[in-house]
DRENSEGU-623441 format. One record per residue (C-alpha): x, y, z; residue in one letter. Coordinates in pm, 1 decimal. Layout:
BEGIN
- xx,yy,zz,res
- X,Y,Z,A
...
END
This chain:
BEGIN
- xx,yy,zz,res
- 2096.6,201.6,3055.5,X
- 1801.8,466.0,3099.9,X
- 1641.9,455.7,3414.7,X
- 1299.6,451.0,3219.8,X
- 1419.9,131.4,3014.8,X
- 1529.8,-103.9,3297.3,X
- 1224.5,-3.8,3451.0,X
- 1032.7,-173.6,3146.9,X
- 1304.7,-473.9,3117.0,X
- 1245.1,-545.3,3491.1,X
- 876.2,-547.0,3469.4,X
- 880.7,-829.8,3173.0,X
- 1188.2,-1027.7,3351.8,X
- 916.8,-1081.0,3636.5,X
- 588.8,-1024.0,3481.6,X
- 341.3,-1323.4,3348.5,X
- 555.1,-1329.2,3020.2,X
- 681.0,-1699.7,2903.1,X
- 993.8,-1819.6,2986.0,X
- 1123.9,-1827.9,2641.1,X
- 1052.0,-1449.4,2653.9,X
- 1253.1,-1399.2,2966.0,X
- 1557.9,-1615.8,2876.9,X
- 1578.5,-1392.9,2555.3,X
- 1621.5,-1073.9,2745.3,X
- 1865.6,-1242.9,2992.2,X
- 2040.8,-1314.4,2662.7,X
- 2036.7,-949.3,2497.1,X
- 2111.7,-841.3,2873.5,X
- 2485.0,-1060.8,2834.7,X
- 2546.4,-1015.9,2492.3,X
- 2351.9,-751.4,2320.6,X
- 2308.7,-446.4,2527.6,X
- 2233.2,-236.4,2214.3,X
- 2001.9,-419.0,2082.0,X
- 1786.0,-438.5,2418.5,X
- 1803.8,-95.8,2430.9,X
- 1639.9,-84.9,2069.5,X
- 1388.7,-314.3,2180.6,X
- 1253.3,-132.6,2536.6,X
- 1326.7,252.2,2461.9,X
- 996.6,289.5,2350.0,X
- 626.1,66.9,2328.4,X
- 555.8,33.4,1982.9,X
- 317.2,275.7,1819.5,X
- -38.3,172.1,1767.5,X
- -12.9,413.3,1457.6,X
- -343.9,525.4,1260.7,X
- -258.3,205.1,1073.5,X
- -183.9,-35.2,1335.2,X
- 136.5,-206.8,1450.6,X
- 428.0,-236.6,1213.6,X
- 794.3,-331.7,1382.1,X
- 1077.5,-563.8,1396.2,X
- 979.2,-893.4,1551.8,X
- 1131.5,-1036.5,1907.4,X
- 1113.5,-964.6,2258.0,X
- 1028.2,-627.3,2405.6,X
- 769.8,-311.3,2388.2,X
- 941.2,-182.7,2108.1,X
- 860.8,-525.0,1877.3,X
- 602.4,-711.3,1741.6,X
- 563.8,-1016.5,1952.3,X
- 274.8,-1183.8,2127.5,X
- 257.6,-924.1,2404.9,X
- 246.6,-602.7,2176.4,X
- -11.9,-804.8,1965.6,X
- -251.9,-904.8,2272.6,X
- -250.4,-555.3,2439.7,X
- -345.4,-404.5,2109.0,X
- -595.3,-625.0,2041.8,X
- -776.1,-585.7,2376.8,X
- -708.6,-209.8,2326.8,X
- -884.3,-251.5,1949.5,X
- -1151.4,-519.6,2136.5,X
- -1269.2,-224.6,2407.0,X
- -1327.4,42.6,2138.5,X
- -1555.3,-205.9,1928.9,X
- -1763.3,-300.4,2229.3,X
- -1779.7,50.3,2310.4,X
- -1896.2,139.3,2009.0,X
- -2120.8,-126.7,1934.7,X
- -2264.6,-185.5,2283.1,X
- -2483.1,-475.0,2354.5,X
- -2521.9,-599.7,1966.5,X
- -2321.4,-892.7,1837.1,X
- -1986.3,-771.8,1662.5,X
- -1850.8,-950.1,1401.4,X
- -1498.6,-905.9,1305.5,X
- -1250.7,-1104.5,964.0,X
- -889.7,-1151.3,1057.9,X
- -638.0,-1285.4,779.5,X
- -276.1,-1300.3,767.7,X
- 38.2,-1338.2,476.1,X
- 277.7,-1558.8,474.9,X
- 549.3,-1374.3,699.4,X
- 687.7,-1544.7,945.7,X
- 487.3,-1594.9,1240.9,X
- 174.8,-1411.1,1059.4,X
- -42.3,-1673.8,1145.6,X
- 88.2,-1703.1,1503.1,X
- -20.2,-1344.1,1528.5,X
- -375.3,-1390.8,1407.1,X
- -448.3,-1684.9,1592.7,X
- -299.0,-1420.0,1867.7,X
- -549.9,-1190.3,1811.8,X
- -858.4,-1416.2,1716.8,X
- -819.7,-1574.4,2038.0,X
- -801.7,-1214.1,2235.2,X
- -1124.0,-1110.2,2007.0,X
- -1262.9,-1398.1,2104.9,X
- -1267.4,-1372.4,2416.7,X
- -1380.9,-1043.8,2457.3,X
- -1687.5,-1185.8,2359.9,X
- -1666.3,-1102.2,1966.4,X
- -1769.2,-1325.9,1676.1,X
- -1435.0,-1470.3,1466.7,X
- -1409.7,-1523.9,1131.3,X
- -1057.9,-1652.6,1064.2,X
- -901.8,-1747.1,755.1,X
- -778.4,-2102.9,747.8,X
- -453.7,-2031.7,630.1,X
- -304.8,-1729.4,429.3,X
- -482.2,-1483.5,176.7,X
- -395.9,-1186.3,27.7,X
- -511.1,-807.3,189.5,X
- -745.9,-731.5,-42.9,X
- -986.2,-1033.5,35.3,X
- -969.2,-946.0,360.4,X
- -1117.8,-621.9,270.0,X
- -1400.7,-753.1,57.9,X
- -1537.7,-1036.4,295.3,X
- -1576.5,-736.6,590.0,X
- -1836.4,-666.6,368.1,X
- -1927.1,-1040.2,273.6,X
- -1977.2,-1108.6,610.3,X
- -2124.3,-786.0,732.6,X
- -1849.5,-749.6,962.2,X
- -1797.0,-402.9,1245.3,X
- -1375.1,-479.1,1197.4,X
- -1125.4,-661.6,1048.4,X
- -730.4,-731.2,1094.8,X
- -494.8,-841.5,909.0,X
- -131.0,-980.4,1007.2,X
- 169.6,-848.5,751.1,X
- 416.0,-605.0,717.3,X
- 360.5,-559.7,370.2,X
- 657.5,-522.4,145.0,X
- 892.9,-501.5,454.0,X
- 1197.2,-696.3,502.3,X
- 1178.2,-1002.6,660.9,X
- 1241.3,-867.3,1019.5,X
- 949.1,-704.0,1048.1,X
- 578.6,-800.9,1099.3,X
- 243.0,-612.4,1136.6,X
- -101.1,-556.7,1192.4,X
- -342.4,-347.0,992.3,X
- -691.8,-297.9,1154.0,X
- -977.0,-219.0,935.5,X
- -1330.0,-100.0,993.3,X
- -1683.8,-188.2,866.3,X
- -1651.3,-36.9,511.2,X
- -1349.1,-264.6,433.8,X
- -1123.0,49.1,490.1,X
- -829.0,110.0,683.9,X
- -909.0,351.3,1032.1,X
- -943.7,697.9,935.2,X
- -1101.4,977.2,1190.5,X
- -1260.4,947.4,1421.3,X
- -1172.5,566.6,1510.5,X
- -800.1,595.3,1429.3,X
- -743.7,827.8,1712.5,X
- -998.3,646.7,1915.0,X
- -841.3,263.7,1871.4,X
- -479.5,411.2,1942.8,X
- -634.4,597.5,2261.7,X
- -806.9,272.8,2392.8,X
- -479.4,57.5,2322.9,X
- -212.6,313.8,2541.2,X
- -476.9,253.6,2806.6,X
- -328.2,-148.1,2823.1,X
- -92.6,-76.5,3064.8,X
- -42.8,-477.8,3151.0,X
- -54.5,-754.4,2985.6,X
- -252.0,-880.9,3269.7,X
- -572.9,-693.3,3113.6,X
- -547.9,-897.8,2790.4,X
- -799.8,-1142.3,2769.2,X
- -594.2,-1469.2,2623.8,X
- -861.2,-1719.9,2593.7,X
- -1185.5,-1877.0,2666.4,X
- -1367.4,-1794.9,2366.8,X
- -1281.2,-2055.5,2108.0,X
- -1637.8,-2143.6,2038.3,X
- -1649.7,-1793.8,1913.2,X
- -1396.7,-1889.3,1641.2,X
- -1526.9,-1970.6,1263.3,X
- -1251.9,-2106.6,1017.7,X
- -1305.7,-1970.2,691.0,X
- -1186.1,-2010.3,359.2,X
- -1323.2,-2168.3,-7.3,X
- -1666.8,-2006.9,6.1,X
- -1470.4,-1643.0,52.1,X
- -1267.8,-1744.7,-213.7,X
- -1544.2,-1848.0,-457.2,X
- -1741.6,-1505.9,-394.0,X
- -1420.3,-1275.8,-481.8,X
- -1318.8,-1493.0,-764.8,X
- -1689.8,-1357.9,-864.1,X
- -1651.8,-1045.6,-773.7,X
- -1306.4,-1010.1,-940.3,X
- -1470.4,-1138.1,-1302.0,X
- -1753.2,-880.1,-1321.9,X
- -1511.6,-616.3,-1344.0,X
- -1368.0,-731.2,-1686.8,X
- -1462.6,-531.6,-1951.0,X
- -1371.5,-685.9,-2298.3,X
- -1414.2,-1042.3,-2153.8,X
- -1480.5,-1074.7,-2539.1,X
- -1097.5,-936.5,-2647.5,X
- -946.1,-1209.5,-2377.6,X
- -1101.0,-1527.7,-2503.5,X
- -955.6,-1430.6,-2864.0,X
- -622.9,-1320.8,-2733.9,X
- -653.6,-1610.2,-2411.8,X
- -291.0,-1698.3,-2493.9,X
- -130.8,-1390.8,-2428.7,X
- 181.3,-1486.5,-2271.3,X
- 179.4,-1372.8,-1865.6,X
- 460.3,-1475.0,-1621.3,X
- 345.0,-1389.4,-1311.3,X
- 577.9,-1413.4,-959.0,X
- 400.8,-1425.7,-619.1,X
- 769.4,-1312.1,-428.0,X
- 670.9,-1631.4,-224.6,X
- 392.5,-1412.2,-53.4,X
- -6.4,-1487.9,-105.0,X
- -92.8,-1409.1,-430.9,X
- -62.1,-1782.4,-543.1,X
- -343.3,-1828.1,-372.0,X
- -559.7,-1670.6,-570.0,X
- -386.6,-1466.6,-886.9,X
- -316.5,-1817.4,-1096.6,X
- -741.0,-1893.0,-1019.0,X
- -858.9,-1512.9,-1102.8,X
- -642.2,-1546.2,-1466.4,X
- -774.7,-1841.4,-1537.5,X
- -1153.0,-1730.6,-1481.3,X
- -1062.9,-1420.7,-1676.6,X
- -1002.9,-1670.9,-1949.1,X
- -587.2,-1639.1,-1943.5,X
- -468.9,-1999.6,-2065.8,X
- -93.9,-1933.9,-2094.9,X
- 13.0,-1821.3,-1772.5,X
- 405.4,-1912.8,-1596.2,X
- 456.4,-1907.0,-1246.8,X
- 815.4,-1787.5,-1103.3,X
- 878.4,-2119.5,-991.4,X
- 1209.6,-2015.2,-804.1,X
- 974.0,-1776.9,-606.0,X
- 616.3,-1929.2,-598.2,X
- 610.5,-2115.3,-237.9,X
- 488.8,-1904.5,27.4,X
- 842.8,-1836.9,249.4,X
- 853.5,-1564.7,535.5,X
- 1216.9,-1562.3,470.2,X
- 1192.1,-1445.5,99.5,X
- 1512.2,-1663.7,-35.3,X
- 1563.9,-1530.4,-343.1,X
- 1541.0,-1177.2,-237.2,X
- 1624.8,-870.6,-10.6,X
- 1283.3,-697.6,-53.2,X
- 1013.4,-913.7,-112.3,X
- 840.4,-574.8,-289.0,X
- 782.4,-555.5,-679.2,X
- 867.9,-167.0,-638.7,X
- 1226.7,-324.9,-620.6,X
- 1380.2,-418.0,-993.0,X
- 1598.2,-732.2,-814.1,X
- 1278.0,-855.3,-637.4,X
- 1106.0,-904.1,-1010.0,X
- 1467.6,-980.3,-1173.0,X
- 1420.6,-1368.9,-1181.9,X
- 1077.4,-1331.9,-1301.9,X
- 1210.7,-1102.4,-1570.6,X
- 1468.5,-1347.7,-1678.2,X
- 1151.0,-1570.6,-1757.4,X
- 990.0,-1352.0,-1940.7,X
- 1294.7,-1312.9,-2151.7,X
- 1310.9,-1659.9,-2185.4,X
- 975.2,-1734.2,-2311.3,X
- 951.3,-1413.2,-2486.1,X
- 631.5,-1328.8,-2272.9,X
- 389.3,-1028.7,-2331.9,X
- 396.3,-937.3,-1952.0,X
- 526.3,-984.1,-1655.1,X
- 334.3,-888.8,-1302.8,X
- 455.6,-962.1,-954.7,X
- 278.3,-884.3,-597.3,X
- 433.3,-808.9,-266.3,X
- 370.1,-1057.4,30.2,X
- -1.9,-1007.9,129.3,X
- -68.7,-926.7,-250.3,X
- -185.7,-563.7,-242.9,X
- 92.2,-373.1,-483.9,X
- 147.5,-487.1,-852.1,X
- 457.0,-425.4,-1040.4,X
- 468.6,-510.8,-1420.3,X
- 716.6,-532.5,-1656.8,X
- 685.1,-493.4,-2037.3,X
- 871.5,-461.5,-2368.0,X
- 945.7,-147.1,-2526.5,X
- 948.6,-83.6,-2925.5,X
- 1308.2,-224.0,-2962.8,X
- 1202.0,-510.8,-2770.2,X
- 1385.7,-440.8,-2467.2,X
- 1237.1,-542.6,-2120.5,X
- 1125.0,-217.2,-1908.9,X
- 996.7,-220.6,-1509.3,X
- 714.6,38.8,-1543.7,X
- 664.2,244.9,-1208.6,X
- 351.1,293.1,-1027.1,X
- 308.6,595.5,-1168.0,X
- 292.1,459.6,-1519.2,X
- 84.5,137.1,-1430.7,X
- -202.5,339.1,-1265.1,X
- -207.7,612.4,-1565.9,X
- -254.3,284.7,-1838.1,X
- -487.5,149.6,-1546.1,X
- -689.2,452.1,-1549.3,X
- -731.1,557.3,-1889.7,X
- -823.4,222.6,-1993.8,X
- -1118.3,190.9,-1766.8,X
- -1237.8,558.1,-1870.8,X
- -1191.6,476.7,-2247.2,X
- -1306.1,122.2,-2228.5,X
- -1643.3,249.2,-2020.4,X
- -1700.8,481.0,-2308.0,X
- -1689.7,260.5,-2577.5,X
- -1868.0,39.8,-2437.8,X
- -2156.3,244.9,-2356.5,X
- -2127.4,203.4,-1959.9,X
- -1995.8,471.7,-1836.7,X
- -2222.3,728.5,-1622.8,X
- -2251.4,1084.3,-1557.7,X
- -2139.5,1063.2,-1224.8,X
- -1837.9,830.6,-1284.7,X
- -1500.6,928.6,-1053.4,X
- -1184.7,844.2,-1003.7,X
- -945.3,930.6,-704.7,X
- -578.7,927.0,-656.2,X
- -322.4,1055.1,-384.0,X
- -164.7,1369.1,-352.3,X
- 207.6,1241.1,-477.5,X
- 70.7,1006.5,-739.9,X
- 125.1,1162.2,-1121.4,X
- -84.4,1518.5,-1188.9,X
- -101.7,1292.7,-1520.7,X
- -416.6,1123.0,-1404.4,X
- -584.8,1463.5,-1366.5,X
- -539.0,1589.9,-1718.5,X
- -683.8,1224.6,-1822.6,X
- -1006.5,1282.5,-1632.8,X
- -1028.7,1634.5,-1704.0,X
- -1037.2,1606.2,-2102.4,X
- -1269.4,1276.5,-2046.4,X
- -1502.3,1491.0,-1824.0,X
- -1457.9,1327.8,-1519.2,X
- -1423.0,1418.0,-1160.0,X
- -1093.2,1349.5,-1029.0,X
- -1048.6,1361.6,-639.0,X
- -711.9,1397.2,-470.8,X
- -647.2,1279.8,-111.1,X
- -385.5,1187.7,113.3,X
- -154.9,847.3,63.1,X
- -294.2,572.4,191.6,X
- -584.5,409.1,32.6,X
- -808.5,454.9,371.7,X
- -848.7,799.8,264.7,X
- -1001.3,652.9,-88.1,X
- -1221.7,436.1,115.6,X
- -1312.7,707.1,324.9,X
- -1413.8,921.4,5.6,X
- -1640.2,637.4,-157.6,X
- -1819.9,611.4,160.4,X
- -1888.7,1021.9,150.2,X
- -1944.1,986.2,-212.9,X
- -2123.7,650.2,-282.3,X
- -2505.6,792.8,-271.8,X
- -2440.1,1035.0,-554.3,X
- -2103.8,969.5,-749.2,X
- -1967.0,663.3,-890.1,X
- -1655.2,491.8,-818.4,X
- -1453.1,363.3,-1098.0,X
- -1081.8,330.0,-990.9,X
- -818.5,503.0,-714.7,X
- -478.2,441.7,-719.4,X
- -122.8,520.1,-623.6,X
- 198.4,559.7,-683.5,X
- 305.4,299.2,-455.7,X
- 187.9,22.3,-695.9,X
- -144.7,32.3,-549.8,X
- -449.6,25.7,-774.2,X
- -838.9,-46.7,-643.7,X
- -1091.9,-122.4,-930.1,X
- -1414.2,-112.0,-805.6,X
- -1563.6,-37.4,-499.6,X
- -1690.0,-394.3,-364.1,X
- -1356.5,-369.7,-160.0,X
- -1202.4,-65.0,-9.5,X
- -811.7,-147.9,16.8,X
- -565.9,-150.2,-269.9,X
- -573.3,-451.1,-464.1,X
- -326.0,-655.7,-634.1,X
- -527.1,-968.3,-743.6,X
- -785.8,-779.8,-939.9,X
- -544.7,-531.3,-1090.0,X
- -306.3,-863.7,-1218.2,X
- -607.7,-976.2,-1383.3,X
- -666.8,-591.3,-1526.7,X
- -335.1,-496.3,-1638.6,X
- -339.6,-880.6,-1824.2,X
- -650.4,-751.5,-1966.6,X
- -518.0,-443.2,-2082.6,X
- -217.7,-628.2,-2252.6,X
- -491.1,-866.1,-2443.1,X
- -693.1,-534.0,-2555.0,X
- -391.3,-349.9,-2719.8,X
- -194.6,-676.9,-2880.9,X
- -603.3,-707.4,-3051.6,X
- -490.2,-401.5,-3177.0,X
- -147.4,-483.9,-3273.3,X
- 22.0,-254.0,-3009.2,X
- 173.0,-333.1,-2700.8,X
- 88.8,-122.1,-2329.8,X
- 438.4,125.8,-2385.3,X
- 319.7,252.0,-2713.7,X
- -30.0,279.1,-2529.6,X
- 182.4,442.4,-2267.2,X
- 344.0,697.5,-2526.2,X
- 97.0,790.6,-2679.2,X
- -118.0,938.0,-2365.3,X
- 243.0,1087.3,-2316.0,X
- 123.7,1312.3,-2675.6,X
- -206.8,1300.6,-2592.2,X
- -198.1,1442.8,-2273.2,X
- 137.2,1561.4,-2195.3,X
- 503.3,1380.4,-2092.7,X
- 488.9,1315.8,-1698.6,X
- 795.4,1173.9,-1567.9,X
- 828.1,1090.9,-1196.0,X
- 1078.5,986.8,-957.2,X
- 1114.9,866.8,-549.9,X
- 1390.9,918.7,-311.7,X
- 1354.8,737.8,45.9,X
- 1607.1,815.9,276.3,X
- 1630.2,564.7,617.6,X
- 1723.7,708.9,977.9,X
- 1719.2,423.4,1231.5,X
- 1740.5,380.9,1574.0,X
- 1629.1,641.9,1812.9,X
- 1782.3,961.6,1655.5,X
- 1643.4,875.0,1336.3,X
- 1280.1,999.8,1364.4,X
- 1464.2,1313.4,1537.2,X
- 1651.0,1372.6,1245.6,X
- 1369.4,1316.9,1013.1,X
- 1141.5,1620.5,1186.2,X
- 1441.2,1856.4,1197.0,X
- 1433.8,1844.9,797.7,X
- 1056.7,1883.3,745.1,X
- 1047.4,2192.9,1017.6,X
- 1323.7,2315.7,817.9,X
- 1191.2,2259.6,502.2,X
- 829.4,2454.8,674.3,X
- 1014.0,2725.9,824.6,X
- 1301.0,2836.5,588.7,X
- 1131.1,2728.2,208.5,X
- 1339.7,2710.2,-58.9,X
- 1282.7,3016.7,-366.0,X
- 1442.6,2887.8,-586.8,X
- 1474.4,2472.6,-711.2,X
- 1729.4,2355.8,-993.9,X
- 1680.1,2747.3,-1135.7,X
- 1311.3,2781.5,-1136.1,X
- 1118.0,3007.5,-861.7,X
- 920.2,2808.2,-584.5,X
- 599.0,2926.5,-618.4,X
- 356.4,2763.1,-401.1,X
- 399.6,2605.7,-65.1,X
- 111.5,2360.1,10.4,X
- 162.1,2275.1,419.2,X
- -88.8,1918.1,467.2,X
- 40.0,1971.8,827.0,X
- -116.3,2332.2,863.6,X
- -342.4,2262.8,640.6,X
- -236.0,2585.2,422.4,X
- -144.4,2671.0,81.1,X
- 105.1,3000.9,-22.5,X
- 133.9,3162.3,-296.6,X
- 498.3,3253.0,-208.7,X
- 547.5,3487.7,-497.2,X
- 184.4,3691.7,-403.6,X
- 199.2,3646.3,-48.1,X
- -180.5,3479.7,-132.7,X
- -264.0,3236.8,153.6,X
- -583.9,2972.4,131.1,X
- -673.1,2676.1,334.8,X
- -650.4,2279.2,211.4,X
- -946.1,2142.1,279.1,X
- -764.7,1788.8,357.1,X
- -746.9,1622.5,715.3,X
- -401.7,1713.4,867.6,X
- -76.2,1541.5,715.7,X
- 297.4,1563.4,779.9,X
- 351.0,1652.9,386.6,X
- 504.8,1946.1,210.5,X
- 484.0,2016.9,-157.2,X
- 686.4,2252.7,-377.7,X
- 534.5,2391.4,-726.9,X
- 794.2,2587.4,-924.0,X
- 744.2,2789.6,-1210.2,X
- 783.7,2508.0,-1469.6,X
- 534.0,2283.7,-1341.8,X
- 742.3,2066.8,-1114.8,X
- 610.3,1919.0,-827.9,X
- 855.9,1807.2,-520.0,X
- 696.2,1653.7,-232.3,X
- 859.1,1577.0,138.9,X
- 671.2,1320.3,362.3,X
- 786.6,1141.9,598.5,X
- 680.0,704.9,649.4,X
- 434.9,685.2,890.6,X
- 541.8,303.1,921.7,X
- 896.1,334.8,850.5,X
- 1226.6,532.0,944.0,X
- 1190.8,676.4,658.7,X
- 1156.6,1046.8,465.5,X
- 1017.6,1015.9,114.0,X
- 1124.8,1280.0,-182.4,X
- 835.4,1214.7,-484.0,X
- 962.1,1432.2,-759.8,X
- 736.0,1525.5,-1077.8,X
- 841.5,1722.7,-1396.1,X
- 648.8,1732.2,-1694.7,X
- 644.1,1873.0,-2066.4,X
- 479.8,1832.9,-2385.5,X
- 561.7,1525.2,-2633.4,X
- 522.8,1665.1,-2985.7,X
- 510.4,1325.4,-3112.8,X
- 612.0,950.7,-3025.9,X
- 974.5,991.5,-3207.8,X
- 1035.5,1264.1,-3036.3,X
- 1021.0,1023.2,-2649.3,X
- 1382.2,915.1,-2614.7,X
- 1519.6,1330.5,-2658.2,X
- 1248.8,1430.8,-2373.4,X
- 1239.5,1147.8,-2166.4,X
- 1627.7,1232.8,-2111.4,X
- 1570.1,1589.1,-2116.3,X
- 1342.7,1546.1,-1829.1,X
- 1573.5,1275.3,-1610.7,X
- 1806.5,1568.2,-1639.4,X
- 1571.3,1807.5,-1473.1,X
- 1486.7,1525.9,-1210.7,X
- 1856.0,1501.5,-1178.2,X
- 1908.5,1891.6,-1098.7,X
- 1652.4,1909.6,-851.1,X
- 1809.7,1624.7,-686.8,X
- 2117.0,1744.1,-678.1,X
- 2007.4,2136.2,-583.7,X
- 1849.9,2030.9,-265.3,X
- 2125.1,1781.9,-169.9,X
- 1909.5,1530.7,-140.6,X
- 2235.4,1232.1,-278.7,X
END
């Protein structure tokens, strides 16, 4: 073993760690080398997001240790940057396994660094963690999940006053303040209970609110109130509040996924507890079929993403992307705001950089400013915030299942958008039409968009190696040609530069700095490289597009354009 790593085994073997801890390395030590290798190469990354890692013993893992030292890390910057004035701070957690070990973890370190707790009494989803930072006029806020993860892992997302994720300049700040822990003997573990407030119903009650002011055709629901919804929680937080915010909506015939409805760290009846997956919402689809439902809408663990399912014109169940969702998503809040005489001059909406160009022909033909930023929904937080005193925020999304309607929270928002896309159902079945002809015809209206994701996984220690050898490849040696069609422009989110490579025409993106790459060829595809910044993981997002004459014409072009997907797949080697 590396010098550098039995250096860090032999520090916890006779640090002030338990002795559960140290009995666990003894163990890896006799039978799992390998494996306590993975677990001490490396501390695990504070990243501009927080912690996100496999749980057990170690630097490398999410455990009580890794948890405490980044809290006091997180706990220095606040008082540092709020000196001498009370800071207030909301901490919440999923239903992962030992989530709410971890926040009690890192209320008690807040705590007793002095800093007013409000903890949620048991689970809640993400997003209401978001909103009551701003309820509660909090400085911070953490939550404990690992998202749509596996069931190894855990995490820790840290939030500032807005309700946002940490973008610049705290990001950098937090993550310098937390490598300065060099001990676990500089945590702060307790003493500060009495700074500790449980909290719970009355946050619920004021979201609930929050959540029903967004409706617009609360009118349309209470004649269509039996639309049929199954809805599946993937036995993460969303049944805390998603059956509640239908029912206020006015939604009276609503099925649970029983099979997946309790709360379960291990999520049984699946391998990804993530609605982006078609076997995680596969029993809940079977229901639907059953009950010949209108829609069907699962959430991921701490109930920020939203998948849906609905029926196409032969009647056949389809898994819409995220792509899809958030162009039905945003459309209908631009044409519902118009027809109903609400919408303003300075209305916006704001998507990512790999999330359908789609949504930017929408807002262009309705008149309305459409902003792109990076992934990650911090960077639409961070945009409200710059925008808020003289444009108005309508909706962001992503193509990550990740839509936020509304800006009395800043983090995507599965809970709302359930009760929005149920909406949405109600308003076309008024009509006599279902969302996928809605979907088809924006297709004609505003041309075919088809869009497609590749993640490829390198673990273990060569893995994020690998990983940067293909982007610098990819940045140095640029493909000219893609599946037959010229490369034209090379947008660089790293160097923060755009090429014409066909002019030689250089210009600079005005973005903050970003490990992404994006290919425009001559036809109008879009490829984009990016690696996870939380996972071992490169992502491919692939976008072709074409016009739609007319809605018989969707089966020859949807096929047509799988088949360019395919090529450009297949031309970069990418399977």
């Amino acid at each position: 073993m590396d010098a550098a790593i039995q250096g860090k085994v032999s520090a916890w073997l006779t640090g002030n760690f338990d002795q559960a801890t140290k009995e666990e390395i003894k163990k890896l030590q006799a039978d799992s080398p390998q494996e306590l290798t993975e677990s001490f190469y490396r501390s695990l990354e504070f990243g501009t997001g927080g912690l996100r890692g496999i749980m057990g013993v170690g630097t490398n893992r999410m455990n009580k240790y890794t948890v405490g030292m980044a809290t006091q890390g997180f706990a220095n910057y606040l008082k540092k940057t709020y000196p001498g004035g009370v800071i207030r701070i909301a901490i919440a957690h999923d239903s992962r396994n030992n989530s709410r070990f971890f926040a009690e973890i890192t209320a008690n370190v807040m705590a007793a660094n002095g800093i007013k707790v409000f903890l949620f009494e048991a689970l809640r989803p993400t997003p209401e963690l978001s909103y009551s930072i701003r309820h509660l006029g909090c400085q911070a806020g953490v939550v404990c999940t690992a998202s749509h993860n596996p069931k190894e892992y855990n995490g820790y997302k840290a939030y500032w006053s807005d309700g946002g994720q940490l973008v610049p300049p705290h990001d950098k700040n937090v993550i310098q303040e937390v490598e300065k822990i060099a001990s676990v003997d500089e945590v702060q573990w307790e003493g500060g209970e009495a700074n500790i407030t449980l909290i719970g119903k009355e946050l619920d009650e004021a979201y609930i609110k929050m959540v029903k002011s967004l409706s617009v055709y609360p009118e349309v629901i209470a004649k269509q109130h039996d639309l049929k919804i199954v809805y599946t929680p993937i036995h993460g937080t969303g049944i805390t509040l998603v059956p509640e915010v239908l029912k206020t909506f006015g939604f009276t015939n609503v099925t649970i996924v029983k099979e997946q409805a309790v709360p379960d760290g291990n999520f049984p009846t699946v391998v990804y507890p993530n609605p982006e997956e078609s076997e995680a919402m596969s029993i809940g689809l079977k229901k639907a079929k059953e009950i010949d439902a209108d829609i069907l809408l699962g959430t991921d663990p701490d109930a920020d993403r939203v998948g849906i399912a609905i029926k196409d014109k032969q009647g056949n169940w389809v898994l819409m992307n995220g792509n899809q969702t958030a162009v039905l998503a945003f459309n209908y809040l631009i044409e519902a705001r118009k027809a109903k005489g609400i919408a303003q001059a300075n209305d916006m909406v704001v998507k990512t950089i790999v999330t359908t160009d789609m949504i930017d022909n929408i807002a262009a033909q309705n008149k309305i400013k459409c902003y792109n930023v990076l992934t990650g929904f911090k960077w639409i937080a961070e945009l409200i915030k710059e925008k808020e005193a003289s444009e108005n925020y309508v909706i962001g999304g992503e193509e990550s299942y990740g839509l936020m309607i509304g800006s009395q929270l800043r983090d995507k928002d599965a809970v709302s958008a359930v009760a929005f896309l149920c909406e949405m159902a109600a308003y076309e079945k008024e009509k006599g039409y279902t969302l996928y002809d809605k979907l088809i015809d924006l297709y004609v209206k505003y041309g075919f968009f088809k869009e497609h994701l590749i993640s490829i996984t390198k673990k273990g220690m060569n893995g994020q190696k690998e990983i940067a050898e293909m982007m610098e490849t990819y940045r140095s040696n640029p493909p000219k040609t893609i599946n037959g069609s010229p490369v034209v422009q090379l947008l660089d989110y790293e160097l923060r530069k755009g090429k014409n490579l066909q002019t030689g025409e250089a210009w600079e993106i005005t973005l903050p700095k970003s490990n992404v790459l994006q290919f425009i060829l001559a036809d109008g595809s879009k490829i984009s490289a990016r690696p996870s910044g939380t996972e071992p993981k490169i992502k491919f997002y692939f976008s072709v597009n074409t016009k739609l004459a007319t809605a018989a014409d969707f089966d020859k072009v949807h096929n047509e354009l799988n088949a360019r997907i395919d090529g450009i797949i297949k031309d970069m080697q990418l399977k």
